[in-house]
SERO-4910 file (N, C-alpha, C, O; in steps of 0.05 Angstrom, whole numbers):
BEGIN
 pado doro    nc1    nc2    nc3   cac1   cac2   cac3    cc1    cc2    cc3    oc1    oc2    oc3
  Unk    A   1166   -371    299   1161   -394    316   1177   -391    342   1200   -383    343
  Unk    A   1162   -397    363   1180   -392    395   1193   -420    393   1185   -439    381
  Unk    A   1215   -417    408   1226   -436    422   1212   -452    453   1193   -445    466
  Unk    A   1233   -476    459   1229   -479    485   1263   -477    500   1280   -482    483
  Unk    A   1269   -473    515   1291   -475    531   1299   -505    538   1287   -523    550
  Unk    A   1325   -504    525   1336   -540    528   1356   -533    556   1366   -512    563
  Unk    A   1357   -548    562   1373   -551    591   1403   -551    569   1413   -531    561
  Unk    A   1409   -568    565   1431   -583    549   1441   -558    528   1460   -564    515
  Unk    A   1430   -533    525   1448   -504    507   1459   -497    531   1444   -502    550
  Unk    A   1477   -488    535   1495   -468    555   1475   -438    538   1464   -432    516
  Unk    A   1482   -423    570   1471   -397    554   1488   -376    542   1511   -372    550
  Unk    A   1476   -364    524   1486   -340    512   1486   -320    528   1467   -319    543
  Unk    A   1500   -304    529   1506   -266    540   1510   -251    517   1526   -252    499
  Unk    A   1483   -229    524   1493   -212    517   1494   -189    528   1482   -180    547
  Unk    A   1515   -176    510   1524   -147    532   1503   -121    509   1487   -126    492
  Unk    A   1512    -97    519   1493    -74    509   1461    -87    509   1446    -75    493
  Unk    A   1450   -104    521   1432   -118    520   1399    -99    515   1377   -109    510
  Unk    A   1407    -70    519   1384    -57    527   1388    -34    510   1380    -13    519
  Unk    A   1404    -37    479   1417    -23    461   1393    -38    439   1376    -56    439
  Unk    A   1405    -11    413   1376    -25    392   1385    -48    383   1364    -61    384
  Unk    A   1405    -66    372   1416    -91    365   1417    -98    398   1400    -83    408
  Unk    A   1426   -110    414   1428   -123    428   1403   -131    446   1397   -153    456
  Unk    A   1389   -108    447   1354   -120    455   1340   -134    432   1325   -153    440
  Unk    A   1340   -130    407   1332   -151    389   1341   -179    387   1326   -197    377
  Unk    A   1370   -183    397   1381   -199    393   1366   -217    421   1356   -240    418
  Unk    A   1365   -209    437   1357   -231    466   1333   -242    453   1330   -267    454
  Unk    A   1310   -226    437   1289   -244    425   1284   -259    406   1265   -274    404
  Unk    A   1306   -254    386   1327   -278    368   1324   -306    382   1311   -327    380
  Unk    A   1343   -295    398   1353   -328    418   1333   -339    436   1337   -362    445
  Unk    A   1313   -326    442   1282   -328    456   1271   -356    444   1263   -378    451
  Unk    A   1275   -337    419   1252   -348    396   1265   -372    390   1249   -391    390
  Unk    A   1289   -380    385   1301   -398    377   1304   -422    398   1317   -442    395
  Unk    A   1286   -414    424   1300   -435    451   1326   -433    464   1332   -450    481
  Unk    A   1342   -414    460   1367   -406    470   1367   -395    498   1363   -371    500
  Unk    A   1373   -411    523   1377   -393    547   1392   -370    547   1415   -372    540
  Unk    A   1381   -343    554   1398   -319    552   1403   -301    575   1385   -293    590
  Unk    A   1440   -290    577   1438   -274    604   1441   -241    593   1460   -235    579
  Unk    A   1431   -230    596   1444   -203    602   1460   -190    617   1458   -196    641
  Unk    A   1479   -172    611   1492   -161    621   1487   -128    628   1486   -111    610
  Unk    A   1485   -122    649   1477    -96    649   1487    -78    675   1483    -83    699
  Unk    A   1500    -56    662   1518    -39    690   1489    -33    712   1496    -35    736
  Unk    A   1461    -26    709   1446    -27    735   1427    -46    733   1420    -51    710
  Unk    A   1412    -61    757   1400    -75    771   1373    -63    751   1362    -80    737
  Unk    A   1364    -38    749   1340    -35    734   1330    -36    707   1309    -32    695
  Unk    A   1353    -41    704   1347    -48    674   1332    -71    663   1317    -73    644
  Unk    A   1339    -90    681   1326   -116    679   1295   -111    673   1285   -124    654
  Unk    A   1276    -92    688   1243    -84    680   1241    -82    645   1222    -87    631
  Unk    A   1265    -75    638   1265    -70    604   1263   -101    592   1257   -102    568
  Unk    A   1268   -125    602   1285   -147    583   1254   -170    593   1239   -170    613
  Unk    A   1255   -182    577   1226   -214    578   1243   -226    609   1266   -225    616
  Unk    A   1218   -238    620   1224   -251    646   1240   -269    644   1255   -271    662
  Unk    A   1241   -287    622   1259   -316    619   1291   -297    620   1309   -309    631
  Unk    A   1297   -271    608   1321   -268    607   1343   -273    643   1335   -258    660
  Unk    A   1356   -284    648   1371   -284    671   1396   -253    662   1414   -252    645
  Unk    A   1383   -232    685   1412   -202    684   1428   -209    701   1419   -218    722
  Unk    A   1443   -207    698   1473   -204    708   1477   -173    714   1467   -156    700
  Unk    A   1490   -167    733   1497   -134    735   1541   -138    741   1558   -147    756
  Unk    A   1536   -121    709   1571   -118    708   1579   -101    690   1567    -96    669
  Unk    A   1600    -92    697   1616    -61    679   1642    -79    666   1658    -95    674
  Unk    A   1634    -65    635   1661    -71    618   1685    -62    630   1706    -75    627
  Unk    A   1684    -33    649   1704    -20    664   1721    -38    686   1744    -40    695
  Unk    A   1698    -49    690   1710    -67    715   1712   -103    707   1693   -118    713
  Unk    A   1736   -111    695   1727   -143    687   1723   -158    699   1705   -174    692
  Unk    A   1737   -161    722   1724   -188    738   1693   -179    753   1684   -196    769
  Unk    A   1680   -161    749   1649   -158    746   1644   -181    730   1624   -192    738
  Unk    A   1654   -192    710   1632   -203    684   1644   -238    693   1639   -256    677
  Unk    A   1655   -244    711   1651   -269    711   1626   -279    723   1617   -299    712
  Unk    A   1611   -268    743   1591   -284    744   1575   -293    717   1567   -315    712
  Unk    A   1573   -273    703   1554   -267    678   1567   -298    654   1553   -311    639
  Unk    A   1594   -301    658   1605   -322    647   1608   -345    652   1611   -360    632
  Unk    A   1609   -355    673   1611   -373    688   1586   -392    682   1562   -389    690
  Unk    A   1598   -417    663   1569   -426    656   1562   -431    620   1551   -447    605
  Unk    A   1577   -401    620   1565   -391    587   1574   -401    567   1597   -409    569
  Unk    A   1558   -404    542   1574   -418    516   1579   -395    496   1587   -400    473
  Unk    A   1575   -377    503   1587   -353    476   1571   -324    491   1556   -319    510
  Unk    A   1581   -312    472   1581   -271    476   1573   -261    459   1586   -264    439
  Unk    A   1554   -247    457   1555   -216    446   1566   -201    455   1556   -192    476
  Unk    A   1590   -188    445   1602   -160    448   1589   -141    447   1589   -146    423
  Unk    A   1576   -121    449   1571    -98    442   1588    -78    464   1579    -72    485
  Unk    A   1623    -66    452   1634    -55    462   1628    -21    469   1634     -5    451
  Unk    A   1617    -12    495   1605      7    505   1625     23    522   1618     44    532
  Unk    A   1642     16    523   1667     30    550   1682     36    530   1682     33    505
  Unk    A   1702     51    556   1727     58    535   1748     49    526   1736     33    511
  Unk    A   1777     44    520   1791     24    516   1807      8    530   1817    -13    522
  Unk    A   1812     20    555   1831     11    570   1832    -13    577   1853    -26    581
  Unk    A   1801    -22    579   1793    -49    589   1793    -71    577   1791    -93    588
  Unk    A   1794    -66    548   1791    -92    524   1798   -112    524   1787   -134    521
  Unk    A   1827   -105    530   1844   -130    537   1837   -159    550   1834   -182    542
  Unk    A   1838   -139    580   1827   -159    596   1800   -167    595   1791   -185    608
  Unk    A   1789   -154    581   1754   -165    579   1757   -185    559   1743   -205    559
  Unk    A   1773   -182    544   1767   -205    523   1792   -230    538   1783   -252    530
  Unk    A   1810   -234    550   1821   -251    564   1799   -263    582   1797   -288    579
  Unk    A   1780   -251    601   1757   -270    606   1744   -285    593   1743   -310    596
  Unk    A   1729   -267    574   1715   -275    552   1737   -306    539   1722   -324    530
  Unk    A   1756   -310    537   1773   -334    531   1782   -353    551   1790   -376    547
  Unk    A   1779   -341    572   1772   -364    596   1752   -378    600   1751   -400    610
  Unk    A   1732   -361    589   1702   -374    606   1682   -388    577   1668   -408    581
  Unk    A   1684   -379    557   1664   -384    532   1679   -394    512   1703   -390    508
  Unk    A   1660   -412    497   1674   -416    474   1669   -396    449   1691   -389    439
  Unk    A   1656   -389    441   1643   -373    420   1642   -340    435   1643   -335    459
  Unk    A   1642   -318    411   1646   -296    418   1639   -290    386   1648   -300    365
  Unk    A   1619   -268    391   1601   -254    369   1609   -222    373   1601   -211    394
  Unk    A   1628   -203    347   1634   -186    358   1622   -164    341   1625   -165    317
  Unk    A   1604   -138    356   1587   -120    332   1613   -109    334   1625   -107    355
  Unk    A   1622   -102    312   1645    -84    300   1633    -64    279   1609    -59    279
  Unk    A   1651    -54    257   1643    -37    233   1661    -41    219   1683    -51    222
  Unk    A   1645    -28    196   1664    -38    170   1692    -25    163   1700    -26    140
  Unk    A   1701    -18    173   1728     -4    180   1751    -10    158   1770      3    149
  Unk    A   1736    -42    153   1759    -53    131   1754    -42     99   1772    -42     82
  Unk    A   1734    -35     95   1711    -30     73   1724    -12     62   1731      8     73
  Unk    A   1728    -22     29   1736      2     14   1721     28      9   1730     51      7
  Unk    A   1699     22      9   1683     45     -1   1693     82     11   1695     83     36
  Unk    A   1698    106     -2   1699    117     13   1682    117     42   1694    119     63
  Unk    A   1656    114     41   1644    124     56   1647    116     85   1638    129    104
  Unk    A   1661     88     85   1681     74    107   1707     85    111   1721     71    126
  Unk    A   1718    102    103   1747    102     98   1758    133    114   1780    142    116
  Unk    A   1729    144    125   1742    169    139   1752    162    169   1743    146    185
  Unk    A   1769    176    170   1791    177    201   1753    178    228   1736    196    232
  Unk    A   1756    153    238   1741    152    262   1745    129    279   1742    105    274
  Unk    A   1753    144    302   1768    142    327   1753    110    340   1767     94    353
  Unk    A   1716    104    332   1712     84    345   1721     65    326   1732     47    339
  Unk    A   1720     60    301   1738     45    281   1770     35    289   1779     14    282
  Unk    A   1780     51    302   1800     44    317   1798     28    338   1809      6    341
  Unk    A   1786     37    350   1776     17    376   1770    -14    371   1777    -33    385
  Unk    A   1757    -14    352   1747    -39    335   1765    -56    330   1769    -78    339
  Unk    A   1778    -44    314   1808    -61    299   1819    -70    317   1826    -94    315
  Unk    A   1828    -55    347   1847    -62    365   1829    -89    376   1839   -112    376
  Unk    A   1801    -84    388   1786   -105    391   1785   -134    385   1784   -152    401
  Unk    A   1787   -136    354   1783   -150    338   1807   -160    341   1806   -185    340
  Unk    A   1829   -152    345   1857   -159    341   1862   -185    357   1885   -195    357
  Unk    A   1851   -158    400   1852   -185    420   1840   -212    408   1852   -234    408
  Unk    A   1810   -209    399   1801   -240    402   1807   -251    386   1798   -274    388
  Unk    A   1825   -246    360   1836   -259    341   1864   -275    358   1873   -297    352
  Unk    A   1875   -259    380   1904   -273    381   1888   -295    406   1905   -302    422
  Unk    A   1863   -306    411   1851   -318    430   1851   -351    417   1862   -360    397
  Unk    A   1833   -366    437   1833   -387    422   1803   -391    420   1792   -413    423
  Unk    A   1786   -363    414   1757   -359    409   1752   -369    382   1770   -368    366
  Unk    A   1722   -384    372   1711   -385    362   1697   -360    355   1673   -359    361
  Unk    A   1710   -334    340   1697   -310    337   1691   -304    311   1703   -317    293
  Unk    A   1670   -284    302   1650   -284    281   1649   -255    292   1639   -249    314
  Unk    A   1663   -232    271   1656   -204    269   1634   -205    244   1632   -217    223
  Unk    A   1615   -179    262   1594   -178    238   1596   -142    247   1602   -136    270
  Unk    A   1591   -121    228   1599    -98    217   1568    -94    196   1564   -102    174
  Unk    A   1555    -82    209   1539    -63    204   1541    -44    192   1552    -30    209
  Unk    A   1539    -31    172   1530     -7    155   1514     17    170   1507     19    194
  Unk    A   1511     29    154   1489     53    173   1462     37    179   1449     24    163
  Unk    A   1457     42    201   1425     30    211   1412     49    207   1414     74    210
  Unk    A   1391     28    196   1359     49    194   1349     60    217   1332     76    220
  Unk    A   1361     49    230   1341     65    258   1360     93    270   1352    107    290
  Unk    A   1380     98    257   1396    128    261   1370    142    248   1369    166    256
  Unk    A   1349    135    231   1336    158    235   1318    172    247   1308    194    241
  Unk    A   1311    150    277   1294    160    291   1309    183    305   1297    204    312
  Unk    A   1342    178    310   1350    202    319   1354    221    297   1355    242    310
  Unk    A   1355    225    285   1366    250    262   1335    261    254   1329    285    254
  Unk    A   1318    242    248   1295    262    235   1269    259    248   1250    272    241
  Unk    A   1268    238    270   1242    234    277   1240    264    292   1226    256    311
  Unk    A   1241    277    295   1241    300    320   1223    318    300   1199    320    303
  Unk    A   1239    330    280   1231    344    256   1206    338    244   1188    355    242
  Unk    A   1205    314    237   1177    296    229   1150    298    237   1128    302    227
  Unk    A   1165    290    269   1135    289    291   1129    322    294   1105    328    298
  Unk    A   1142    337    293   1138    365    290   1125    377    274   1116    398    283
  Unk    A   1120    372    252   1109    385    224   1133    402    211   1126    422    200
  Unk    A   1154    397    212   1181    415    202   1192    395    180   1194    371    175
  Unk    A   1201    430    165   1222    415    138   1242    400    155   1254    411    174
  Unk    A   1247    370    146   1283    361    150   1295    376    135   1294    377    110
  Unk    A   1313    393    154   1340    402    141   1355    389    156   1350    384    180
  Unk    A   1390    376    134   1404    362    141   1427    367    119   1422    376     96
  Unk    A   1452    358    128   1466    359    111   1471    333     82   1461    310     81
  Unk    A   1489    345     64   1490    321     42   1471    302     31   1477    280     23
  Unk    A   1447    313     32   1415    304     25   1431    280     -4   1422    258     -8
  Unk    A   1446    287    -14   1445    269    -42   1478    238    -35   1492    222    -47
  Unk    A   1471    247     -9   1499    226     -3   1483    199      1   1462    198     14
  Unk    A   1496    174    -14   1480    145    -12   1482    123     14   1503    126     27
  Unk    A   1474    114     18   1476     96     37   1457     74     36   1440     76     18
  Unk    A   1455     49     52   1447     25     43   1440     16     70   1457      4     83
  Unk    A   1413     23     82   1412     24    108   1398     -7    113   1380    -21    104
  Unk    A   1419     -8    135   1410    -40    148   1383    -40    174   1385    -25    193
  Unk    A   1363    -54    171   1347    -59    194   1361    -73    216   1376    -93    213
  Unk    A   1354    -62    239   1373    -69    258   1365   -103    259   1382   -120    264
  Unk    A   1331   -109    253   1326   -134    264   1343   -156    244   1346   -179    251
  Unk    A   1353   -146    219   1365   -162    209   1395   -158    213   1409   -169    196
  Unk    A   1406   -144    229   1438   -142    248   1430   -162    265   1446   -181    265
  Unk    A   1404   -166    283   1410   -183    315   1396   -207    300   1397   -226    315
  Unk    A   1381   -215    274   1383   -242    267   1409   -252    258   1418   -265    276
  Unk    A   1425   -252    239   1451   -257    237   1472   -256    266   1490   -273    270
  Unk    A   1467   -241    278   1487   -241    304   1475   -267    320   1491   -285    325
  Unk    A   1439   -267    328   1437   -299    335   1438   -321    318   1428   -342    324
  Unk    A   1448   -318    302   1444   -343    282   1479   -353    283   1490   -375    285
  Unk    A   1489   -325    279   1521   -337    289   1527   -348    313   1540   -369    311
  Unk    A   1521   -338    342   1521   -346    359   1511   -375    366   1523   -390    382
  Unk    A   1487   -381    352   1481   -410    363   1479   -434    347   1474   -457    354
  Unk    A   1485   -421    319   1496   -449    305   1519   -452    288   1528   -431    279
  Unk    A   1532   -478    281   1562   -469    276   1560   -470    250   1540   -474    236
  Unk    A   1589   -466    241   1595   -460    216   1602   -425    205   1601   -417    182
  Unk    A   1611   -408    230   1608   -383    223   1631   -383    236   1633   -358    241
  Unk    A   1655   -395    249   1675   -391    260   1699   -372    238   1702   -375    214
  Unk    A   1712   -354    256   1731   -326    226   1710   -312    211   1716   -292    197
  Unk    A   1678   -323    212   1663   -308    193   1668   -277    201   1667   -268    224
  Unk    A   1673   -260    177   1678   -232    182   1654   -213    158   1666   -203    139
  Unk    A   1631   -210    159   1607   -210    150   1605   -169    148   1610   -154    167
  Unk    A   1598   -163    127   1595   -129    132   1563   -136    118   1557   -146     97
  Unk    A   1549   -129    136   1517   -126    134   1504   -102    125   1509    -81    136
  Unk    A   1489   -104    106   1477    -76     89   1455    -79     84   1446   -103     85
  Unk    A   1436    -57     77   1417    -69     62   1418    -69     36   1439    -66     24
  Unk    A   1391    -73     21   1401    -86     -2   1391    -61    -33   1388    -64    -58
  Unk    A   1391    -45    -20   1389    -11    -41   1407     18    -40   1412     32    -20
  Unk    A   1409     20    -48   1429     53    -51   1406     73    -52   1391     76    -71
  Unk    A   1404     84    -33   1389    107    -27   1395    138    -16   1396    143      8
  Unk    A   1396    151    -31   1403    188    -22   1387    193     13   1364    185     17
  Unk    A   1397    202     27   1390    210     48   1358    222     42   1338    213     53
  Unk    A   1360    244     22   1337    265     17   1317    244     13   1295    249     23
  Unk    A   1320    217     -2   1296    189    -15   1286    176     17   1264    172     25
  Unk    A   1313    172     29   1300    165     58   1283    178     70   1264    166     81
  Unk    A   1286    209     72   1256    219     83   1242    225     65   1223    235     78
  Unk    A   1236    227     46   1213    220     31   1202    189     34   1179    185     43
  Unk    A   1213    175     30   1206    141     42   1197    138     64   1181    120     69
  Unk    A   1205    156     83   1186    155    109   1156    179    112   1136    180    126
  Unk    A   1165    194     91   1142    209     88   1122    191     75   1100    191     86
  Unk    A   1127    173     50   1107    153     45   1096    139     69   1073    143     75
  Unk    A   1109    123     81   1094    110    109   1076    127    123   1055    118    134
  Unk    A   1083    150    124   1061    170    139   1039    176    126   1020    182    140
  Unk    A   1036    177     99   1019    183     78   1017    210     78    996    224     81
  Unk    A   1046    219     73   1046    251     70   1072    261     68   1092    254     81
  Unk    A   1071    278     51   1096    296     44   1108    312     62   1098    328     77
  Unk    A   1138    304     58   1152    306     77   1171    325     64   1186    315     47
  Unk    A   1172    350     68   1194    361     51   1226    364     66   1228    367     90
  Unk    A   1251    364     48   1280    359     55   1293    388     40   1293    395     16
  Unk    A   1302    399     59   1324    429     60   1353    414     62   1361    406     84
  Unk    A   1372    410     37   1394    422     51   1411    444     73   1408    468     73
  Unk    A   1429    427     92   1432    445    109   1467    444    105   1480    424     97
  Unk    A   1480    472    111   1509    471    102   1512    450    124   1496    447    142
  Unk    A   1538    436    121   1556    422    142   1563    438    168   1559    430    191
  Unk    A   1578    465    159   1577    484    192   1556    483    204   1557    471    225
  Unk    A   1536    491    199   1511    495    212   1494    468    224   1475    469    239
  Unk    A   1503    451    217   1503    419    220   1517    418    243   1504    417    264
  Unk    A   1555    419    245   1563    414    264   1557    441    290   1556    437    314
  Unk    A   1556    456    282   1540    487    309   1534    466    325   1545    455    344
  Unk    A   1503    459    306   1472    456    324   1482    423    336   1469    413    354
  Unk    A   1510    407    323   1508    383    339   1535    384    359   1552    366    362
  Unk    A   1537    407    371   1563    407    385   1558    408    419   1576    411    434
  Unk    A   1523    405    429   1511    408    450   1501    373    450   1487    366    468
  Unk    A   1504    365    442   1489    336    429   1524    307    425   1530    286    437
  Unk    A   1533    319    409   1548    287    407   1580    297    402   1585    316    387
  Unk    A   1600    284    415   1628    298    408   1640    309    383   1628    305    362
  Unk    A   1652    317    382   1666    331    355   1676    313    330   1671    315    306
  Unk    A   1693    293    343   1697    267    325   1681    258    315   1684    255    291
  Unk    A   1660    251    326   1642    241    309   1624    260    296   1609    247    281
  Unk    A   1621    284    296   1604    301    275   1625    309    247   1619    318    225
  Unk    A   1651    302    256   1668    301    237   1677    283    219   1690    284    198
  Unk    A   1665    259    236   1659    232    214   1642    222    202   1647    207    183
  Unk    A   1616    230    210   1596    236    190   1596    250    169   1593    242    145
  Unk    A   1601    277    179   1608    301    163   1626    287    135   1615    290    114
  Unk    A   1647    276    135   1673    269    124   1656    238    109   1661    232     86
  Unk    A   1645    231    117   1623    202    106   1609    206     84   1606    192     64
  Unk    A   1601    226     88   1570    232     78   1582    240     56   1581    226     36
  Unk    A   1596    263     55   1610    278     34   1630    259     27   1649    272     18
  Unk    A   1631    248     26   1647    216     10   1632    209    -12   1634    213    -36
  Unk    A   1613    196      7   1584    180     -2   1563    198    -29   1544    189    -42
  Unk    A   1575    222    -29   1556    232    -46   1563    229    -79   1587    231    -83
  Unk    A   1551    225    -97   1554    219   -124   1566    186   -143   1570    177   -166
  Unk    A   1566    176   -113   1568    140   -119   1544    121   -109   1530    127    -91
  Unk    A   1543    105   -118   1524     89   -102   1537     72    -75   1561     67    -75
  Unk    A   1526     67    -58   1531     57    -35   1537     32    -33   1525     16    -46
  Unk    A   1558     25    -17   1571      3    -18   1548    -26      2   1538    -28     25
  Unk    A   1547    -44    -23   1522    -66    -13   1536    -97    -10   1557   -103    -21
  Unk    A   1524   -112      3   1540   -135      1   1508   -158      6   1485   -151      9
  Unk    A   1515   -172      6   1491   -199     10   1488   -216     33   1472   -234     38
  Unk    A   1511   -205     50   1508   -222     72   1486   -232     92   1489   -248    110
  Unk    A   1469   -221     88   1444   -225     99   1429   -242     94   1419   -259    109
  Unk    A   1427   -239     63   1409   -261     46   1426   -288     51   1413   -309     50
  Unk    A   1449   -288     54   1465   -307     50   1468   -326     77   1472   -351     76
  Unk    A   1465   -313     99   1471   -318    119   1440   -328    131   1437   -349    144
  Unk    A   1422   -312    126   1391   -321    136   1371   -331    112   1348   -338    113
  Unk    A   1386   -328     94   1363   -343     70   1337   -328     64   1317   -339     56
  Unk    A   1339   -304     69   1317   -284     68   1335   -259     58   1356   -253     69
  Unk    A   1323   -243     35   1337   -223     35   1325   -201     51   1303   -197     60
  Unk    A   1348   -187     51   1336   -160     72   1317   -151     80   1299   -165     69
  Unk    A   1309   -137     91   1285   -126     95   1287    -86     88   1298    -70    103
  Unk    A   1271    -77     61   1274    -59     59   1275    -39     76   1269    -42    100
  Unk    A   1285    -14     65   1284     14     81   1258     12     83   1248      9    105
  Unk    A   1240     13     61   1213     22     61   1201     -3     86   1191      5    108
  Unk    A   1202    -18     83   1186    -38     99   1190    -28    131   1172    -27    148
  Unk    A   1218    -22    134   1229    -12    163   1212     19    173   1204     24    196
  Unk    A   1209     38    151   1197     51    153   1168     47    156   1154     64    167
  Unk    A   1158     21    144   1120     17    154   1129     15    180   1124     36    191
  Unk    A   1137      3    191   1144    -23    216   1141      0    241   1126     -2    261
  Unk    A   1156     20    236   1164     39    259   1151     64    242   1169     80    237
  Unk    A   1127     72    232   1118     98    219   1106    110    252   1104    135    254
  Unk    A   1098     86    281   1086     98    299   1121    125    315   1122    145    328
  Unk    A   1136    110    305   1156    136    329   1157    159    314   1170    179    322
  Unk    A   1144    160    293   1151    185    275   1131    203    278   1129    222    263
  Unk    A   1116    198    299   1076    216    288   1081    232    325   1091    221    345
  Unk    A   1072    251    323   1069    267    341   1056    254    366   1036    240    364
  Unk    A   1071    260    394   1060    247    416   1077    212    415   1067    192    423
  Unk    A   1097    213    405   1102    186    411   1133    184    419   1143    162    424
***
């Protein structure tokens, strides 16, 4: 059901606005009647976002950039994109200007091994989390699990190709969240109360081997998809032109956690939106078009 825009909501911001959670999220709050700003380091981005959205152009790097974007506003989406130096003071605005503050974090706190390896943006998080805790914010961390949509980068390439996925730790579990049910919970915190300290780790709601996920997306295609183990070296080689070292080392260190347990699940979803999850498989009908050659 769409909304209409009430004069009488202050608007929401969100930042990463043109990220896979944070662009779902502006049509959350669309839908719900929620005036919404974006935040965005260029002027062109705005062609990407629905006309009702009002952009703002501002860098996490630079804070007093983001007062215009605040000035006005009744709460935040974080989606922290810069590096750390700035936190501080970004979240000291952010407690000047808003009442409410919605922060994507990770599960950092999470026993499961598969949370528990040494990674550097996990750190970043904690320290994050720390500022708007010593604030006098109305804040609500929500912590995502692995997203289903990491597999448009890891295997759609392979797929649309006609190639075996080879990948590493094919039998490692995980419990992949649809992003659309990360940016409904994130608008649902943001615009109605009762979620204040909520600290929420979002999953989906099955334990699934990597190797079952592309087969699961091979079902959506209506065709067999075959899965090669690939060693871990040969993994990190081919991703050392592609994404920093830390992080192929935290995957790497994840995965091989994750293998021979089932994956760590929680309900917050169902709990929080009164709908339970939305399967891998279903995520995989939804998006079977990015997977097919030419797309």
């Amino acid at each position: 059901m769409g909304g209409v825009n009430h004069p009488d909501i202050p608007p929401v911001l969100v930042t990463g606005a043109t990220g896979r959670v944070g662009r779902v999220v502006i049509d959350q709050l669309l839908d719900a009647g929620v005036p919404v700003r974006a935040l965005a380091r260029r002027s062109e981005a705005a062609a990407t976002l629905p006309a009702k959205v009002e952009v703002f152009t501002g860098d996490l790097t630079v804070p007093d950039s983001l007062d215009p974007a605040l000035n006005g506003a009744g709460a935040v989406f974080l989606v922290w994109t810069a590096p750390p130096r700035t936190a501080e003071a970004v979240v000291e605005r952010l407690a000047a200007h808003v009442r409410r503050v919605v922060f994507l974090s990770s599960p950092h706190q999470t026993p499961h091994p598969f949370f528990q390896q040494p990674n550097p943006m996990a750190v970043l998080h904690a320290d994050i989390e720390q500022l708007i805790a010593a604030t006098g914010l109305e804040s609500t961390i929500i912590r995502p699990g692995m997203l289903a949509s990491n597999s448009l980068a890891w295997w759609a390439p392979a797929i649309r190709a006609g190639e075996v996925v080879r990948w590493p730790y094919g039998t490692a579990e995980t419990a992949p969240v649809d992003d659309r049910d990360v940016a409904a919970v994130a608008a649902r915190t943001l615009c109605q109360d009762g979620y204040t300290r909520g600290d929420y780790v979002l999953t989906g709601a099955e334990s699934l081997t990597q190797a079952a996920q592309v087969h699961i997306i091979g079902d959506a295609l209506e065709r067999r998809i075959a899965f090669e183990e690939m060693p871990p070296e040969e993994f990190r080689s081919l991703s050392s032109a592609t994404a920093p070292s830390t992080v192929v080392d935290m995957l790497l260190a994840a995965w091989n956690a994750a293998v021979g347990q089932p994956a760590y699940i929680t309900t917050a979803v169902a709990d929080i939106l009164g709908t339970a999850p939305r399967t891998f498989r279903q995520w995989a009908v939804d998006h079977a078009g990015a997977f097919t050659e030419g797309s």
